[in-house]
C-alpha positions in Angstrom: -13.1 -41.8 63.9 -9.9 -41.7 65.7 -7.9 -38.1 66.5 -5.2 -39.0 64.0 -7.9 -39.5 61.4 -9.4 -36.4 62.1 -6.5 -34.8 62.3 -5.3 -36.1 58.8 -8.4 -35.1 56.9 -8.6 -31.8 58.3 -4.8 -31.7 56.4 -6.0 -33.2 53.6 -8.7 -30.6 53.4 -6.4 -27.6 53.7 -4.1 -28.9 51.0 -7.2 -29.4 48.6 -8.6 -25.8 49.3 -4.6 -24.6 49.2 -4.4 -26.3 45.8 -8.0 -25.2 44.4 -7.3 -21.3 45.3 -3.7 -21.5 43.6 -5.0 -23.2 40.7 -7.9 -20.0 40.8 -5.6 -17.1 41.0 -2.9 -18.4 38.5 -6.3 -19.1 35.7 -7.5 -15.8 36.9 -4.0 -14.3 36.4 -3.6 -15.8 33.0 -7.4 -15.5 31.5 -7.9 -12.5 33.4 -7.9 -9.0 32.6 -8.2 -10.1 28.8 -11.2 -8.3 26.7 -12.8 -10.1 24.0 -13.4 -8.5 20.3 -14.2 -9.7 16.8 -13.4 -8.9 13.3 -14.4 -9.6 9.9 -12.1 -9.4 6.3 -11.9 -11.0 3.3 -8.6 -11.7 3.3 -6.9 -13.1 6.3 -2.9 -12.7 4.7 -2.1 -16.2 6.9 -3.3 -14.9 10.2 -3.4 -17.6 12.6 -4.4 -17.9 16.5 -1.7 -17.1 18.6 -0.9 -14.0 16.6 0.0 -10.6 18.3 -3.0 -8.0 17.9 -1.1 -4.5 18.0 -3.2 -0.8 19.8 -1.5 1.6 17.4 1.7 -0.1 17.2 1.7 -1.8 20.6 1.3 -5.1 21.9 -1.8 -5.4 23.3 -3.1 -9.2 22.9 -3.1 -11.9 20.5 -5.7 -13.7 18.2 -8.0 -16.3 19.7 -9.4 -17.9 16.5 -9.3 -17.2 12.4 -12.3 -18.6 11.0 -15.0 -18.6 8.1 -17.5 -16.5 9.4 -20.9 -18.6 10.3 -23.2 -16.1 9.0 -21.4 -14.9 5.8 -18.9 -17.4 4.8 -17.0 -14.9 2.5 -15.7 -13.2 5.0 -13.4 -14.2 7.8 -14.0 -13.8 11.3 -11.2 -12.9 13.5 -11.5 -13.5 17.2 -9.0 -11.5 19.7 -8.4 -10.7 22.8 -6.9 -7.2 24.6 -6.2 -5.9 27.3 -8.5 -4.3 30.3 -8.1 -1.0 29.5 -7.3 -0.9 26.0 -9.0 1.8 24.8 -10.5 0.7 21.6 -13.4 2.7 20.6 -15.9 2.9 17.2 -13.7 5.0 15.4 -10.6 2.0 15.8 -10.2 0.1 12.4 -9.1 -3.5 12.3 -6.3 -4.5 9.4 -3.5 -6.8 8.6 -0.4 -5.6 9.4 3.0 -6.9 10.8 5.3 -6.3 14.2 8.5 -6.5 12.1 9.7 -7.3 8.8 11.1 -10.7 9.6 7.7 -11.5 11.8 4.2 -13.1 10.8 1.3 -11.4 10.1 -0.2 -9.6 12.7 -3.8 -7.9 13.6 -3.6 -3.9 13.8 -6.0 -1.8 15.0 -5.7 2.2 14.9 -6.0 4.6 18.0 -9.6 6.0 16.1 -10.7 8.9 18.4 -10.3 9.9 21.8 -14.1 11.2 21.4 -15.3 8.2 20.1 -17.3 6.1 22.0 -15.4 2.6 23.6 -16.7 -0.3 22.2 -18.2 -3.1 24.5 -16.6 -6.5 25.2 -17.5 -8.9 22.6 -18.4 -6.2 19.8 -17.3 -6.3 16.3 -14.4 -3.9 15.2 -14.7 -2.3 11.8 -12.4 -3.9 9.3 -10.1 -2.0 6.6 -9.8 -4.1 3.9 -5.7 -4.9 3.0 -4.8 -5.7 -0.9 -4.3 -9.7 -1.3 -1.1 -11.1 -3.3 -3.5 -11.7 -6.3 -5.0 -8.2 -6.5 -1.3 -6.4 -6.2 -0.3 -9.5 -9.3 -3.3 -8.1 -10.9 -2.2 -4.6 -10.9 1.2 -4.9 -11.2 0.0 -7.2 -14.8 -1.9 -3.7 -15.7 0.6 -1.6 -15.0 2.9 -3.9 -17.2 0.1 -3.6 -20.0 -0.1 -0.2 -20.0 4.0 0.4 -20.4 3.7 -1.8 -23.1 1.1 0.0 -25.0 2.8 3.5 -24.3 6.3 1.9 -25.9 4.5 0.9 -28.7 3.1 4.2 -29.1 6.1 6.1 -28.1 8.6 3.8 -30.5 5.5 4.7 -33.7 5.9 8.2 -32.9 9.5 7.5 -33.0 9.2 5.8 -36.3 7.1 9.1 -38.0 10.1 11.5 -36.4 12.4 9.2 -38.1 10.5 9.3 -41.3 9.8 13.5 -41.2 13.7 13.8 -40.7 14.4 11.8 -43.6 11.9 13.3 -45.5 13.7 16.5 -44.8 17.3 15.7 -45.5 16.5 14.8 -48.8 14.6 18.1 -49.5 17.9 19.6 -48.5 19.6 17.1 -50.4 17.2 18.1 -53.5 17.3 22.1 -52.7 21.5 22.1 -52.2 22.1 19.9 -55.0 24.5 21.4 -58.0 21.7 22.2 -60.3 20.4 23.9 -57.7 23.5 25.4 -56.1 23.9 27.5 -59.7 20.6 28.9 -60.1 20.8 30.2 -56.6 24.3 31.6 -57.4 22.9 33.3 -60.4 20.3 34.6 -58.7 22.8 36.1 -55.9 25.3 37.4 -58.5 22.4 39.3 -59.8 21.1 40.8 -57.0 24.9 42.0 -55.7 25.3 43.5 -59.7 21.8 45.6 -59.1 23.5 46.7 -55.4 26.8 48.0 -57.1 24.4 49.6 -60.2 21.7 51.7 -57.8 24.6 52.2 -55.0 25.0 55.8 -56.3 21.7 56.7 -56.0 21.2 55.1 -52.6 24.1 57.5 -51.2 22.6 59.9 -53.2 19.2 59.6 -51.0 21.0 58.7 -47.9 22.6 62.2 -48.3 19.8 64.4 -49.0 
C-alpha cells in the first residue's frame, strides 16, 4: 500500500469515528436524560403520543405510547417519559388534564409528597380516574330528571294553593254576602244598645 493510500484511509477513518461520535452525543442529547414511567385509566379523553406530560403544572415530558393495556385490556396504558430529576414519588397521581384551553389533552401528574418515596424508572404511577363525556351526559340527564320531577311537584302544590285560595274567597264570598251582612248588623246594633243600657252602671263601678 502506497503513502497516499495510507494516508487517505487514515482520513477516512477519522471522518467515520468524527461522524459516529457526533451521531452519539446528538442521540444521547436527544434520548438522554429522559425517565421512563407508565400509567393506567379507563378513559384516555384522546390522549395521543406526542402529548405534553405536565409535574404540577410544568412541562416536564411528553407521552411515548397510549395503548390497550396487555394484561387488562379495560384499562389503558399510558407510556411517558420525564425528565432526570423530576421528582415524581408514590404519593404523585396520574390524570387527564390540559396545558390550555385552546390545547389537546394532556397527562398531569400532582407534586404528591415531598416525604414520599421517589418512584423508580419504569414504575407505574397511580391513576385518578377523570369523568368521560358519557358519564357527565349521564348526569347531566339525571339532573334534568330530577328538575322535572320537582316542577311537577312544585306546579301540584301550586295547583292545591290555588284551590285552598279559592276555596277561601268563596267562604268570604258566602260569610260577607247580604243575607249575611244583616244578621251581623243586627247582631252589632244589639250589642252597641246593651253598651248605651249598662253604661251607667259601668261608670257607676268604674267610680266606686
Amino acid at each position: 500500500m502506497t503513502t497516499e493510500a495510507k494516508v487517505g484511509a487514515f482520513v477516512l477513518g477519522c471522518f467515520a469515528i468524527l461522524a459516529f461520535t457526533i451521531i452519539y452525543l446528538v442521540n444521547a442529547q436527544v434520548s438522554g436524560g429522559k425517565v421512563p414511567y407508565r400509567t393506567y385509566l379507563r378513559y384516555a379523553g384522546g390522549l395521543e403520543p406526542g402529548a405534553s406530560v405536565l409535574f404540577g403544572g410544568i412541562s416536564v415530558g411528553k407521552v411515548t405510547a397510549v395503548r390497550p393495556g396487555a394484561t387488562d385490556p379495560t384499562k389503558i396504558e399510558i407510556l411517558l417519559e420525564v425528565k432526570d430529576g423530576t421528582p415524581v414519588n408514590e404519593k404523585s397521581v396520574a390524570k387527564l388534564g390540559l396545558v390550555s384551553v385552546m390545547s389537546g389533552a394532556a397527562l398531569s401528574i400532582t407534586t404528591g409528597s415531598n416525604d414520599a418515596k421517589r418512584l423508580p424508572p419504569g414504575s407505574s404511577i397511580p391513576a385518578q380516574e377523570a369523568a368521560s363525556l358519557d358519564e357527565i351526559a349521564g348526569k347531566l340527564a339525571t339532573v334534568a330528571d330530577s328538575a322535572n320531577g320537582l316542577i311537577e311537584q312544585a306546579r301540584g302544590e301550586l295547583e292545591g294553593i290555588s284551590g285552598d285560595a279559592q276555596n277561601l274567597l268563596a267562604n268570604l264570598n258566602t260569610v260577607t254576602g247580604p243575607a249575611n251582612q244583616q244578621k251581623i248588623q243586627a247582631v252589632l246594633d244589639h250589642v252597641n244598645g246593651m253598651l248605651a243600657t249598662e253604661r251607667p252602671k259601668i261608670d257607676r263601678i268604674s267610680i266606686n
